[in-house]
C-alpha positions, 0 to 999 in steps of 0.5 A, spaced: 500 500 500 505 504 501 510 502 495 502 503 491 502 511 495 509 513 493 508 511 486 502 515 485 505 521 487 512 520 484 508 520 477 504 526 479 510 530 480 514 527 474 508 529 469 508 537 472 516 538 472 516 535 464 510 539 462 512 547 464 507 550 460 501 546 465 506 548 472 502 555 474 494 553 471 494 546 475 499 546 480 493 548 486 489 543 482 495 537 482 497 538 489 489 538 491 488 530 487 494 528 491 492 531 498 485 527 496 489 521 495 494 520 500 487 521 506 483 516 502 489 511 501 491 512 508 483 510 510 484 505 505 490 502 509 486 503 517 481 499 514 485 493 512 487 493 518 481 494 522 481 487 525 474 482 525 470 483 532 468 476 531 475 473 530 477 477 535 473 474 540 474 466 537 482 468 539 480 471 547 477 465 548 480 458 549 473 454 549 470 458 542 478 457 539 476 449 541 470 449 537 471 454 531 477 448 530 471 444 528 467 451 525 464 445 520 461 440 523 459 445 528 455 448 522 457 455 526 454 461 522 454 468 525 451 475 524 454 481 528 453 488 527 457 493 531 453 499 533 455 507 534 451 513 535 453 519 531 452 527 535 446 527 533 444 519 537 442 516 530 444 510 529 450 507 525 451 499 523 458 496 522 455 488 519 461 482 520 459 475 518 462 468 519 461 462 515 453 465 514 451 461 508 444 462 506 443 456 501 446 452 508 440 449 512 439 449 519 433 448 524 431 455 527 426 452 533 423 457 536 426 463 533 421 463 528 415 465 533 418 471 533 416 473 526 409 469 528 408 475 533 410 480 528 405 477 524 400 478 529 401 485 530 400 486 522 394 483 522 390 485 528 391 492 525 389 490 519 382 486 522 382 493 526 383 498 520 376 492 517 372 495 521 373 489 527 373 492 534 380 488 537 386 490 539 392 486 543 388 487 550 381 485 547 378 478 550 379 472 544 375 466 545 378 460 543 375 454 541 374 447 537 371 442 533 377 438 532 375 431 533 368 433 535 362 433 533 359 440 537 364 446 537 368 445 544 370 452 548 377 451 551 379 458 553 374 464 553 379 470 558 386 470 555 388 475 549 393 476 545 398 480 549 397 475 553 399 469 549 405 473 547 407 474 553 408 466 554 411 467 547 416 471 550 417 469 556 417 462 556 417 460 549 410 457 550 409 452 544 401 452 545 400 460 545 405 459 539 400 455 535 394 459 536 397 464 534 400 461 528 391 459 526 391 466 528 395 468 522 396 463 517 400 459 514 399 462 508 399 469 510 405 468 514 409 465 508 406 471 502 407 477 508 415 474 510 416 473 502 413 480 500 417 483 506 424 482 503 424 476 507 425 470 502 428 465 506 424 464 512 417 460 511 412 456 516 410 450 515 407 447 521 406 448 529 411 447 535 411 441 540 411 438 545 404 441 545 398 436 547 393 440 542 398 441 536 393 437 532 387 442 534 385 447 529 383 453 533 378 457 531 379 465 534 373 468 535 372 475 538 367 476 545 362 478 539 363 472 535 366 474 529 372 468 527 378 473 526 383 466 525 384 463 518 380 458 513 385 457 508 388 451 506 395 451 507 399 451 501 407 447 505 413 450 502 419 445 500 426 448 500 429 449 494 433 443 491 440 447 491 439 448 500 444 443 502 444 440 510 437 438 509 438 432 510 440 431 518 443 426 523 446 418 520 440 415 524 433 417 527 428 415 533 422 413 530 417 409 533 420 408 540 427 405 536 432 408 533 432 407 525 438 408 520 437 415 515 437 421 516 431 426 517 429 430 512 427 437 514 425 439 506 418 442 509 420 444 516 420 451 518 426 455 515 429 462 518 436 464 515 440 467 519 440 474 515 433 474 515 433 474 522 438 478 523 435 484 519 428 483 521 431 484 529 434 489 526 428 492 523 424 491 530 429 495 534 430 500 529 424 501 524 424 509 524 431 508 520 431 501 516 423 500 515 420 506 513 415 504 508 412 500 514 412 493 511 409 489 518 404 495 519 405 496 525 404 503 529 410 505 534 405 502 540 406 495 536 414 497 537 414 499 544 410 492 545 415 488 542 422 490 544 418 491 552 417 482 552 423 481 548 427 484 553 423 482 560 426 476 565 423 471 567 424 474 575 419 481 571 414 478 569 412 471 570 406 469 569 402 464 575 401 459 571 409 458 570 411 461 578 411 455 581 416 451 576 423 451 578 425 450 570 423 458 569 430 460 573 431 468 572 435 468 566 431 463 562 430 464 555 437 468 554 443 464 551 447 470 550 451 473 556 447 468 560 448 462 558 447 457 564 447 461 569 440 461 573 440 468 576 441 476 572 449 478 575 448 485 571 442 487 570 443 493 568 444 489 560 437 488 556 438 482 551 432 483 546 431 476 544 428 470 541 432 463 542 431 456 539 433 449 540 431 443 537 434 437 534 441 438 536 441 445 533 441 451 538 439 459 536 439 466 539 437 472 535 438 478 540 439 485 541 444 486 546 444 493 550 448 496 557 443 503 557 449 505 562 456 504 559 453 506 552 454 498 549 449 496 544 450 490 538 446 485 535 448 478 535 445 472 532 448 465 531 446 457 531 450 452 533 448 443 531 452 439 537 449 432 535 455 427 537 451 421 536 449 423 529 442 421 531 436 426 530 430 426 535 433 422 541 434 428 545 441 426 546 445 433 544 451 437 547 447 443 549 449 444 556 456 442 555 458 445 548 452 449 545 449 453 550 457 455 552 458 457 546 453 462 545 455 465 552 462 466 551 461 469 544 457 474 547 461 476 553 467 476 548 464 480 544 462 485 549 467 485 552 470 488 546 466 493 546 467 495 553 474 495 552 
């Protein structure tokens, strides 16, 4: 670069000294382009030394050395985006990726209930805007005749806020899947497709879940069905995803049996689209001005308030008295398996999963008090056996502290 620089400026002079005639008219205009050049060559130079966050806190931390040895086999993909803030408090991104592979298949879990939720929002606005009298807070009435000749009333006092709270809190599969009838697959699948979101789809509910089975019909305290009819349309991953096919064994039927699972019409949520749709909720007044989701800034309080809430804040009766809900539950960055908050004062806005050897988070991550804020999303598949569907998979010894320690390095270097 500096041999390049030298070479530059060596040429400029030469041609004023052979052009005499040129010397007094460009002399000012010359000595202006070298000036420009020399600060955009040094820019050029700091940037390709600006070291990589990520592999930056690979190289500080000896268990994540140990894993990115195998990055591979475990199918480690990573999104981090540096935040600053200008005078003026506006945000400002830096993005950094590792091993991110949008034709590369991983199982998100729980993760797309996030977009689950945002659809939600969408479409009790648009309900609204029909003339329908709902809202978040309004009573639902949620029923069924699956199975049944006459309709059965299961729950007539929750709501919507209600059940995304669970949602947010606990990762509750059955409020899960009755948001899920609630929208629809279809609208689902075309609203995240419109949305730019190409590489996120729906294709069935959440379990364990002793009613996954059930069609729930919503209906509003007026009786009016506000959940969806429409038959569902499943979507099958493109031939050229690879990773589709998972594990060399599979419990089926209460054995294991040889060949992989085929996860061709399982839900799908890149880690990009989840990145940028974290982003987007965080920060819609700068990266979603046209308001794709149709949300109004209330929605947008809503959501980053559940997000970001323990389970020490809000845990509703029916969870209190389970010892599984500790007070850092549902955050895998910064807290990992820790059971008690030890700095309150980080806010992680969040959606995680875990299933089938695979392990997500998706967070925004701020210190409101020492100024830090970053967003992180990464997945993790730990399945030693190779067997898929026996609950045997390294989370708590290798999958859950990886994505601990990769927060905490990435926070540190920023606080540093």
């Amino acid at each position: 670069m500096v041999n390049l620089l030298e070479h530059l400026l060596t040429n400029e002079v030469l041609l004023i000294i052979k052009t005499p005639q040129l010397r007094g008219f460009f002399i000012f205009d010359t000595m202006r382009n070298v000036y420009v050049l020399i600060i955009s060559l040094l820019l050029l130079i700091g940037c390709s030394f600006s070291p990589d966050p990520i592999k930056s806190a690979f190289k500080k931390d000896e268990f994540l050395k140990k894993i990115v040895k195998d990055k591979d086999k475990y199918e480690l993909q990573i999104a981090f985006t540096e935040i600053s803030r200008n005078k003026d408090g506006e945000p400002i991104f830096k993005d950094f990726e590792f091993q991110v592979d949008e034709n590369k298949y991983f199982y998100p879990a729980s993760t797309t209930k996030l977009p689950i939720v945002v659809l939600t929002l969408d479409k009790i606005n648009k309900l609204r805007s029909s003339g329908i009298n709902i809202t978040l807070k309004s009573k639902i009435l949620i029923s069924s005749n699956h199975s049944e000749k006459n309709e059965i009333q299961i729950d007539t006092i929750t709501s919507f806020q209600n059940l995304i709270a669970d949602v947010f809190l606990v990762s509750d599969n059955y409020s899960s899947n009755i948001l899920i009838d609630f929208i629809g697959y279809n609208y689902f699948n075309t609203k995240m497709s419109h949305a730019g979101f190409k590489n996120t789809y729906l294709n069935h509910k959440f379990n364990p879940d002793p009613y996954v089975n059930i069609d729930w019909l919503i209906k509003t305290v007026d009786k009016q069905l506000i959940s969806s009819n429409q038959d569902q349309i499943i979507v099958t991953a493109n031939q050229n995803i690879s990773g589709l096919k998972k594990g060399e064994n599979k419990f089926q039927d209460g054995r294991i049996v040889s060949g992989s699972l085929d996860f061709s019409q399982k839900n799908r949520h890149s880690i990009r689209d989840m990145h940028n749709l974290l982003k987007r909720i965080i920060f819609p007044s700068k990266l979603d001005k046209e308001n794709v989701f149709n949300l109004n800034v209330e929605d947008y309080d809503f959501l980053r308030y559940w997000m970001s809430r323990y389970t020490y804040e809000d845990l509703g009766d029916k969870f209190r008295t389970d010892k599984k809900y500790f007070d850092s539950y549902n955050k895998f960055f910064i807290h990992g398996s820790d059971t008690v908050v030890n700095n309150r004062n980080i806010r992680v806005y969040n959606k995680l999963g875990q299933a089938y050897g695979t392990s997500v988070d998706n967070a925004y991550i701020r210190n409101y008090q020492d100024d830090i804020e970053f967003v992180l999303t990464a997945t993790i598949y730990t399945n030693k056996n190779k067997t898929i569907n026996d609950n045997v998979y390294e989370y708590d010894e290798t999958a859950i502290p990886f994505l601990a320690k990769l927060s905490q390095s990435l926070y540190n270097n920023l606080k540093d």
